[in-house]
ROPATOR-116887 format. One line per field, with one value per residue (C-alpha): residue number from 0; residue in three letters; x, y, z. Coordinates in steps of 0.001 Angstrom, whole numbers, padded with zeros to 6 digits, always signed. Example, Ala and Ser with C-alpha at 12.3 -4.5 7.8 and 13.67 -1.06 7.14 Angstrom:
REM ROPATOR-116887
pos	0	1 .
code	ALA	SER .
X	+012300	+013670 .
Y	-004500	-001060 .
Z	+007800	+007140 .
//
This chain:
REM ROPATOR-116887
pos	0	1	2	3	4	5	6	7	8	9	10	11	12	13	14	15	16	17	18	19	20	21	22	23	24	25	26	27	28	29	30	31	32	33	34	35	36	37	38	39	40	41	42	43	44	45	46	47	48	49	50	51	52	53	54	55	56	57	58	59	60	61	62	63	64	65	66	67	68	69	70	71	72	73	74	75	76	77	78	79	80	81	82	83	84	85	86	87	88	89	90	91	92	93	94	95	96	97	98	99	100	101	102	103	104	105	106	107	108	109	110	111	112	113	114	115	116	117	118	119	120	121	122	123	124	125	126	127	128	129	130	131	132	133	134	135	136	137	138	139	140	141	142	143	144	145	146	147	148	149	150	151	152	153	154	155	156	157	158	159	160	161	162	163	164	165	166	167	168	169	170	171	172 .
code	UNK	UNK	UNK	UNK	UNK	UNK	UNK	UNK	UNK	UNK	UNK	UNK	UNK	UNK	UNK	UNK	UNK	UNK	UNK	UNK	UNK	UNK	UNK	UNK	UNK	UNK	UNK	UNK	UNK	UNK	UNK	UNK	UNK	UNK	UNK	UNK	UNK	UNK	UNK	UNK	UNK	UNK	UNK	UNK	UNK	UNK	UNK	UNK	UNK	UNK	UNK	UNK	UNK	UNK	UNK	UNK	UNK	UNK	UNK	UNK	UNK	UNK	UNK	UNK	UNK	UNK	UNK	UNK	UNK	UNK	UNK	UNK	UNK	UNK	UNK	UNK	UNK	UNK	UNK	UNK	UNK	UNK	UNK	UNK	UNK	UNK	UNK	UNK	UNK	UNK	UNK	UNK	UNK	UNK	UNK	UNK	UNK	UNK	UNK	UNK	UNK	UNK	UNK	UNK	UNK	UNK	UNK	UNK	UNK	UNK	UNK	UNK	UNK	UNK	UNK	UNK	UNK	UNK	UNK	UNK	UNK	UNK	UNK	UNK	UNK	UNK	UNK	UNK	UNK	UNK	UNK	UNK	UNK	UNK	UNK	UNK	UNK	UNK	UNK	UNK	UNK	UNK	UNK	UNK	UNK	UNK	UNK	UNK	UNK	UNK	UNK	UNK	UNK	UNK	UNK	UNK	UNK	UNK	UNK	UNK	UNK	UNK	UNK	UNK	UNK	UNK	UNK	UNK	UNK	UNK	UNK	UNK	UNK .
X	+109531	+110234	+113103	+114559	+113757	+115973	+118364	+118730	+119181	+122105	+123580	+123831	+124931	+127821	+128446	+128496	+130697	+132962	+132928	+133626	+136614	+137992	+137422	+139254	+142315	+142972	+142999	+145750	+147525	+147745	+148852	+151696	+152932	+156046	+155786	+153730	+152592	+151298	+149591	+147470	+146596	+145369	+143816	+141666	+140807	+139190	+137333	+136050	+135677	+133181	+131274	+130384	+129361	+127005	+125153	+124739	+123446	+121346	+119621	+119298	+117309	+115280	+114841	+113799	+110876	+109557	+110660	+111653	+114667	+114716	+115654	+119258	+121214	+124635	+127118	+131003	+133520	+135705	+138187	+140680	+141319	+143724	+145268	+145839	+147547	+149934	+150239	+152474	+154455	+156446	+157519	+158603	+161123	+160647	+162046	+160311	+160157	+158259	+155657	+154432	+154404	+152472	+150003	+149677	+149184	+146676	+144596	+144411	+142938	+140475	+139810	+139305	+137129	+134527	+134629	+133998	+130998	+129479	+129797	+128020	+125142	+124813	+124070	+121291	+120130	+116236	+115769	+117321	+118935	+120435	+122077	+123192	+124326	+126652	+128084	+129158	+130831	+132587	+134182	+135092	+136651	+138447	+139525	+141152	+142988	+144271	+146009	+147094	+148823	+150317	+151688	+152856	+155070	+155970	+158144	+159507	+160997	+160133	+162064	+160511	+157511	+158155	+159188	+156031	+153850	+155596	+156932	+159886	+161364	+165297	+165780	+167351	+164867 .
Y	+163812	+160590	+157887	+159361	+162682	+161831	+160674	+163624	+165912	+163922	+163679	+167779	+167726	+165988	+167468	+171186	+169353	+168192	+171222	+173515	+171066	+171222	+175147	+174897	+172924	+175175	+178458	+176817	+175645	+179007	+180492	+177763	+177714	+178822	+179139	+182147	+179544	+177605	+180393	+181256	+177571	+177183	+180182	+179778	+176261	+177572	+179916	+177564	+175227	+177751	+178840	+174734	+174756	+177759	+176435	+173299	+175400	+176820	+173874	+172297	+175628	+174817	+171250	+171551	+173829	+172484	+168352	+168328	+169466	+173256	+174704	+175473	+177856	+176587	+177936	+175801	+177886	+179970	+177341	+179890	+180941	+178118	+178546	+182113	+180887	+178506	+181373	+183142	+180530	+180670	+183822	+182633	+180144	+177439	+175231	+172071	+171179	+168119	+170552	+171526	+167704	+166778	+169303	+168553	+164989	+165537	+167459	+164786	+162672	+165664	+166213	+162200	+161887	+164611	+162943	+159190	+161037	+162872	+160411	+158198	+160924	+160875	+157406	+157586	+161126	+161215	+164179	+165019	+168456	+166529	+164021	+167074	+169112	+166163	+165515	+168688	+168961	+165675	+168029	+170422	+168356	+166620	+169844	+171020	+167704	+167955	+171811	+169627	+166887	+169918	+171526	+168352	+168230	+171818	+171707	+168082	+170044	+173491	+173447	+170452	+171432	+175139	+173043	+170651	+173739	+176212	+173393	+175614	+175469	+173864	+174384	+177966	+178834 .
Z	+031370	+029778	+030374	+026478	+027595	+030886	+029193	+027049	+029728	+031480	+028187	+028043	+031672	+030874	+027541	+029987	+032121	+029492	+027962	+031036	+032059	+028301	+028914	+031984	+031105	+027715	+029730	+032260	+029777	+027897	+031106	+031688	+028198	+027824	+023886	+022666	+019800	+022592	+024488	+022031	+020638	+024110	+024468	+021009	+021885	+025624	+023586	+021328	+024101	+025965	+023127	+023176	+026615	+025846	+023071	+025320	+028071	+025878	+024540	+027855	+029613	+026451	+026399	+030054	+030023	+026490	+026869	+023293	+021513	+020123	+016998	+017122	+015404	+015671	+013546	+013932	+015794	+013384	+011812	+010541	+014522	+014753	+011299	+012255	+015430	+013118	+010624	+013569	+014445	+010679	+012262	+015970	+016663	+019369	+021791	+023345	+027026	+028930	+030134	+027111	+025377	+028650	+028066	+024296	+025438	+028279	+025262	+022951	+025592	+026485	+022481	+022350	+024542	+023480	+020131	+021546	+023620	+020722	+018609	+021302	+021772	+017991	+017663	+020694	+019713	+019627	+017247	+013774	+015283	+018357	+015690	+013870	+016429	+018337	+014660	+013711	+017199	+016558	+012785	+015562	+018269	+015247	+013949	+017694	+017731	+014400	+015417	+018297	+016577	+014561	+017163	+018527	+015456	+015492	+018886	+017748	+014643	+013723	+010757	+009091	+010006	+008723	+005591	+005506	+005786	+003202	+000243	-000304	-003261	-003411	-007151	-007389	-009436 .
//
């Protein structure tokens, strides 16, 4: 194996790592959440989180026995699981504690941090599919920080955000 071919390998190590901690973090933070919104953000995001770590596994059994990158067939995680999540939460009402902001926060670090790595992988990928593959992860990494940053602003004010989200109309009419 070459020094490239080395370094692809360690970089889908640590992309299983990072994925598996991500994985790891969402599914105790479902379980502490005290908002059912919350749970189930969580609990979507470990999902897609896993279903990451997979495809990396995947590739890297691959890469290993055939020292080149495989054909993947990677289709993005299901973006309308997290709008289905916030869909519910125009039904629920909520109230914010420090526990939940910390966990919100810790996420957007974890969420950062796989897009400064794939988008770091994507500039040193050796094959057109790697490139590919580490970009559309960076769409989906954006996309769970963006349902973070929502929620963020859902316990700060659920009815400005119930507002934000539904443009009700004021004019009687």
């Amino acid at each position: 194996m070459s020094g490239e071919q080395s370094s692809t390998v360690k970089a889908l190590e640590l992309a299983i790592r990072t994925e598996l901690n991500g994985k790891t973090f969402y599914e105790r933070a479902s379980v502490q959440s005290s908002q059912l919104l919350g749970q189930q953000l969580f609990s979507t995001l470990a999902v897609e989180e896993d279903m990451h770590r997979k495809k990396f596994e995947e590739i890297y059994e691959a890469f290993r026995t055939k020292n080149s990158w495989p054909v993947v067939d990677y289709h993005p995680a299901n973006a309308n699981a997290v709008k289905t999540v916030f869909a519910q939460a125009r039904r629920s009402t909520v109230k914010s504690n420090t526990t939940e902001n910390e966990a919100i926060l810790i996420a957007l670090e974890i969420e950062d941090r796989s897009i400064d790595l794939y988008l770091e992988f994507a500039k040193t990928a050796l094959y057109p599919a790697e490139k590919s593959l580490y970009e559309t992860l960076v769409g989906e990494e954006r996309g769970h920080r963006l349902a973070l940053l929502d929620y963020q602003e859902y316990l700060k004010d659920p009815a400005g955000w119930f507002v934000g989200k539904e443009h009700p109309s004021l004019d009687g009419g």
